[in-house]
C-alpha positions in Angstrom: -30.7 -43.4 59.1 -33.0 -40.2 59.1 -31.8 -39.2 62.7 -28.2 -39.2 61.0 -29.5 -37.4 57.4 -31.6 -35.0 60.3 -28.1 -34.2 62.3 -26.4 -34.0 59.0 -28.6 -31.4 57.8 -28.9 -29.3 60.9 -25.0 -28.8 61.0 -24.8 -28.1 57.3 -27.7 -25.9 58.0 -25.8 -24.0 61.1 -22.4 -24.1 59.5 -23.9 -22.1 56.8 -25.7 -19.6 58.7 -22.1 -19.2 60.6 -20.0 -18.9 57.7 -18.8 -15.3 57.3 -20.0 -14.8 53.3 -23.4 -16.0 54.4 -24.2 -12.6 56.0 -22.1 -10.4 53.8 -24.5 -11.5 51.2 -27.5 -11.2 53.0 -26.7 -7.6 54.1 -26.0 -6.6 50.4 -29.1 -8.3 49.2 -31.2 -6.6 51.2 -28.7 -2.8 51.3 -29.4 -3.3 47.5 -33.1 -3.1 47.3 -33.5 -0.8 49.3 -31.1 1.2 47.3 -33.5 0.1 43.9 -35.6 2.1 45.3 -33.8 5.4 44.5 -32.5 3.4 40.9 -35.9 2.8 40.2 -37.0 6.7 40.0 -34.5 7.4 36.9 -37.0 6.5 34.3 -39.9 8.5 32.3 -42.2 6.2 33.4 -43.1 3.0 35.0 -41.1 3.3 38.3 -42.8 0.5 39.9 -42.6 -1.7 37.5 -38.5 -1.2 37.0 -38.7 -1.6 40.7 -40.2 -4.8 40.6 -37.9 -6.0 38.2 -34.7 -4.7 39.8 -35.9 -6.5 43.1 -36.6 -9.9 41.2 -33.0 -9.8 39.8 -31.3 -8.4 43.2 -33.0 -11.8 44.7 -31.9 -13.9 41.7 -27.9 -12.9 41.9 -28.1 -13.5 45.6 -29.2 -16.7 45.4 -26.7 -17.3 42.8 -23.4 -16.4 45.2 -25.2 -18.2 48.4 -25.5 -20.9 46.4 -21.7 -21.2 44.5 -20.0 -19.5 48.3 -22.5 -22.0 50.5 -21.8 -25.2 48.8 -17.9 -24.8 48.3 -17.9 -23.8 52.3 -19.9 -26.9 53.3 -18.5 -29.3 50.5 -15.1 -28.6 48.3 -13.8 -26.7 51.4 -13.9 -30.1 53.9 -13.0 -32.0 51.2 -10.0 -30.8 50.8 -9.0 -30.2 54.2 -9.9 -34.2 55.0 -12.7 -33.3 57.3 -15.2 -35.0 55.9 -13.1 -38.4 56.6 -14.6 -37.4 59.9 -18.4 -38.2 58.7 -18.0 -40.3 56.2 -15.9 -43.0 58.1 -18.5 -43.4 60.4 -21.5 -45.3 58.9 -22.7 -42.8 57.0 -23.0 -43.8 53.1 -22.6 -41.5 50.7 -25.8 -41.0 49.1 -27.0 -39.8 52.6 -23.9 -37.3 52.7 -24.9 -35.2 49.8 -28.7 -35.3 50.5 -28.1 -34.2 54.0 -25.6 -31.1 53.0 -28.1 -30.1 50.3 -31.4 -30.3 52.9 -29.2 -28.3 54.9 -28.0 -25.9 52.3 -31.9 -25.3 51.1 -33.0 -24.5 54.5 -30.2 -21.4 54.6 -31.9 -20.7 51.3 -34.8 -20.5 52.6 -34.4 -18.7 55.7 -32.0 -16.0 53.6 -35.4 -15.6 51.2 -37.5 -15.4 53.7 -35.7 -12.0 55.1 -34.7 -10.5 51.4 -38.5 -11.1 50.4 -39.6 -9.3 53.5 -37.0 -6.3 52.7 -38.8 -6.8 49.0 -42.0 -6.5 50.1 -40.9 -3.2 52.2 -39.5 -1.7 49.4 -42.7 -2.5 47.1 -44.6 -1.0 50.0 -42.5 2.4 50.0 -42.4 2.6 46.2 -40.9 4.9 44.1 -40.6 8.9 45.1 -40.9 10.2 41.6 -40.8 14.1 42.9 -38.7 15.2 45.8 -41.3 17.2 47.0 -43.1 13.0 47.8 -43.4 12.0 51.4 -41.8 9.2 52.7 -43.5 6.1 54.2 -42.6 6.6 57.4 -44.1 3.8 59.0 -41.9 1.6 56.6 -38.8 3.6 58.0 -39.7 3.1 61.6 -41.0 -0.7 61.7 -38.6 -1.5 59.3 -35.3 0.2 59.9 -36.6 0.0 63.2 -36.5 -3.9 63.4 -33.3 -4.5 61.3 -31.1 -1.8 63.9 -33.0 -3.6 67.2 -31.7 -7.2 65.6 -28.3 -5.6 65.3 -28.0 -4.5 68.5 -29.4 -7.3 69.9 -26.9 -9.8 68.0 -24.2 -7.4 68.7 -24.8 -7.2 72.6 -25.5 -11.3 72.9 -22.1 -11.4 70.8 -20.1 -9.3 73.0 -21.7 -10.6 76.8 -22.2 -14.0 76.3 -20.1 -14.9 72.9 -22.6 -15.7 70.9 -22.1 -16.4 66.6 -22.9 -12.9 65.6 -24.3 -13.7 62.0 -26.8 -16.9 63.5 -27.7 -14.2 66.2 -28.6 -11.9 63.9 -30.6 -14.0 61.9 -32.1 -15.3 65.1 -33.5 -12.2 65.7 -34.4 -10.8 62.5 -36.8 -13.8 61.3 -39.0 -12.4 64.3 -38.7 -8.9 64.6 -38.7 -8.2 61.0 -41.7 -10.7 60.0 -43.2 -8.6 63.4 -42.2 -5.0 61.6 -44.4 -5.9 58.2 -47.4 -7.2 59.8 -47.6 -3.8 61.8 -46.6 -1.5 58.3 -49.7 -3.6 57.1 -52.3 -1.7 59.4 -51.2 1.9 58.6 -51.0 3.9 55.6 -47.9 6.2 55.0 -50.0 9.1 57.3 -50.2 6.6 60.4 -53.9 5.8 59.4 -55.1 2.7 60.2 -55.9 0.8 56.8 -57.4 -2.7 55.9 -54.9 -4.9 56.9 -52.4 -5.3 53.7 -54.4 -3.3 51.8 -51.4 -1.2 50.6 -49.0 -4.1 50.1 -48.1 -5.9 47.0 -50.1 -8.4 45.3 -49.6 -12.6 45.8 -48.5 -12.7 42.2 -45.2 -10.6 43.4 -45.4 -13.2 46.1 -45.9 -16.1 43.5 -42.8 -14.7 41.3 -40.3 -14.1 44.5 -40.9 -18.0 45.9 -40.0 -19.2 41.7 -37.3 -17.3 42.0 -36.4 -19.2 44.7 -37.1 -22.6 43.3 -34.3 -21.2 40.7 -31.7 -20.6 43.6 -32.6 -24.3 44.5 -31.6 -25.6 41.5 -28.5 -23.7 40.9 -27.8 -25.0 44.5 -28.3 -28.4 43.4 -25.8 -27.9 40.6 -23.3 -26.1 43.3 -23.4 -29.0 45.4 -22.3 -31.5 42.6 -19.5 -28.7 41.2 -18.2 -28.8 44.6 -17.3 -32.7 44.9 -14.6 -31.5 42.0 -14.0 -27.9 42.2 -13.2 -25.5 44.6 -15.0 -22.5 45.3 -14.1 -20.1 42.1 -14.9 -23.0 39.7 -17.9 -23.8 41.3 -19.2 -19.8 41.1 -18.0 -20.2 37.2 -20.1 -23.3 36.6 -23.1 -21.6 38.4 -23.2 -18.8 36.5 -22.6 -20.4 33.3 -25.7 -22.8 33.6 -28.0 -19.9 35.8 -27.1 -17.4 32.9 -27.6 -20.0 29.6 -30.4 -21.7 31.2 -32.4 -18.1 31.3 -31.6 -17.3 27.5 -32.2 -21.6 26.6 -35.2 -20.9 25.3 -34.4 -18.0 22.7 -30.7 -19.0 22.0 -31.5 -22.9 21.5 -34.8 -23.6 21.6 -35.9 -21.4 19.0 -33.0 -23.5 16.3 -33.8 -26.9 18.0 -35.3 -28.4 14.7 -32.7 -27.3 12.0 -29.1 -27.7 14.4 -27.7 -30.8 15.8 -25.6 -28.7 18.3 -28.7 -26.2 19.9 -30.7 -29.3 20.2 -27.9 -30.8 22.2 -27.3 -27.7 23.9 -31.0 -27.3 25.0 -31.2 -30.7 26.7 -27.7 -30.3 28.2 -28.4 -27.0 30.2 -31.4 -26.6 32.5 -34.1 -23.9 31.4 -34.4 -21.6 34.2 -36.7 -19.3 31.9 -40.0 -20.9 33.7 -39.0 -19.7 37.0 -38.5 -16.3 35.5 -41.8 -15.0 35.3 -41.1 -11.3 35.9 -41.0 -10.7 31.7 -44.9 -11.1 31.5 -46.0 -9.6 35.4 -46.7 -6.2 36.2 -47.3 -5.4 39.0 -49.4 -8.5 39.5 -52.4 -6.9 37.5 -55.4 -9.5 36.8 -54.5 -9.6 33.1 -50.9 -10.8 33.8 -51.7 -13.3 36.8 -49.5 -16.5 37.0 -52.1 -19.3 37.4 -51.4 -22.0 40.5 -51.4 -24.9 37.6 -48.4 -23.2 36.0 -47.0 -22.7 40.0 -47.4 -26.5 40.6 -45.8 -27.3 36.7 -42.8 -25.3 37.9 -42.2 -26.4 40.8 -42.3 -30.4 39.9 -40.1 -29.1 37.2 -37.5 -28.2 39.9 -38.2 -31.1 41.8 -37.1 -33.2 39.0 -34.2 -30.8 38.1 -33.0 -31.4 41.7 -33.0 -34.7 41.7 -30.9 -35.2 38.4 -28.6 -32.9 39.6 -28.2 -34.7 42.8 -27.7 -38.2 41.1 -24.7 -36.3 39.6 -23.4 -35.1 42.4 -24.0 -38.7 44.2 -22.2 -40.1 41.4 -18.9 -37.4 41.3 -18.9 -38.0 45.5 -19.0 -41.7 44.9 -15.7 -41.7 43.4 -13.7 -38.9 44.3 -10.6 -39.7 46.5 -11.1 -38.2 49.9 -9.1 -40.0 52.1 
């Protein structure tokens, strides 16, 4: 049974890497904050930390479409064009179906963190240019930009001699060569001096608030994968947002009116609360004062775990019977 649920979940995790909307989003992710780094300089003050905050929620809305895009490609879409009569009729039950897709569908999550957390942590490095006259981190630019053109090239040149998937390529190549461009920024300073090693990068809390951020994707993956055994791809994206973007304001729409209305307390239990996950509210800049403590990390993320699960036994359940055949 695990060498199926492990096969399972390496094609779903392939198939998503491959599909088309998968790298689209990933290039827009990370075009876009790099971009908040020029948005980030139209303010009287605080530049960094509306540049932390505009790279928190660039993160957030990605994992929102990879999840709702990513689940109806690996779920709603084989459903309906009968190809999953080609797993399932083997001995495969059904249970092990959905758990496999969803291990497979984190994993892409993961991975397509992994590089938009990098870009993040780039960006963060850089900072905001609040006078023109302000250099530019060049080192940034050149390790950086440097890694991200190589990997395209690279992908690009495998795709065209040997026909190689250009999006799994590319993300081949950029896990190493980007994860290789940051640790070497992290020994110079914007002047080519060599520095402490990180000394000029962000702080773990950033780090800390990035991978809760991505506990969030996980969950609205969880509830993308159980919209997809009914709905096709713009339902699913509809559902998503609805319970991403009422689960952040559960708290201060419902919770708040929980003791005196039938109706928000109903509506607070019904919708997850994605406001733990979203920490960025009370962090700035990851100063001592504002530090998220590893108890509240370890809170959250058994909170997702049993999110996750619920959602799953929903999705098991709509799977169960829904008419594929």
């Amino acid at each position: 049974m695990f060498q199926r649920f492990y096969s399972l979940a390496l094609n779903t995790f392939i198939e998503t890497v491959r599909q088309p909307i998968y790298g689209v989003i990933l290039l827009a992710t990370a075009a876009m904050l790099i971009l908040n780094v020029s948005l980030a300089a139209f303010t009287l003050d605080d530049d960094d930390s509306l540049l932390l905050d505009l790279g928190l929620s660039t993160l957030m809305l990605s994992g929102l479409f990879l999840s709702a895009f990513s689940a109806a490609g690996v779920l709603s879409r084989e459903i309906e064009n009968k190809t999953v009569l080609t797993v399932i009729s083997k001995p495969i039950s059904r249970p092990i179906f959905i758990l496999g897709k969803f291990a497979g569908l984190t994993a892409a999550l993961a991975v397509a963190f992994y590089i938009s957390m990098l870009v993040f942590i780039l960006a963060q490095r850089h900072g905001v240019l609040q006078n023109t006259s302000d250099p530019w981190d060049v080192p940034v630019l050149v390790f950086g930009l440097g890694s991200v053109l190589l990997s395209l090239f690279g992908a690009a040149y495998c795709n065209y001699f040997y026909g190689r998937d250009f999006p799994t390529t590319l993300v081949a190549f950029v896990l190493p060569l980007l994860s290789g461009g940051v640790l070497a920024v992290a020994k110079f300073d914007e002047h080519w001096d060599v520095i402490p090693f990180a000394s000029n990068f962000v702080g773990g809390q950033v780090i800390i608030a990035v991978y809760l951020v991505w506990l969030m994707a996980i969950v609205t993956a969880a509830v993308a994968l159980a919209a997809s055994t009914r709905f096709g791809q713009l339902m699913t994206l509809v559902i998503c947002t609805a319970v991403l973007g009422i689960g952040l304001v559960s708290d201060s729409a419902f919770g708040r009116h929980e003791a005196t209305s039938i109706l928000a307390a109903g509506a607070y239990r019904a919708f997850p609360n994605m406001g733990p996950f979203w920490v960025v509210d009370g962090l700035r800049a990851g100063t001592e004062q504002t530090a998220v403590p590893w108890q509240y990390v370890g809170l959250t993320s058994a909170y997702a775990a049993l999110l996750v699960v619920g959602t799953l036994g929903i999705a098991i359940a709509a799977f169960q019977r829904r008419e594929v055949g």
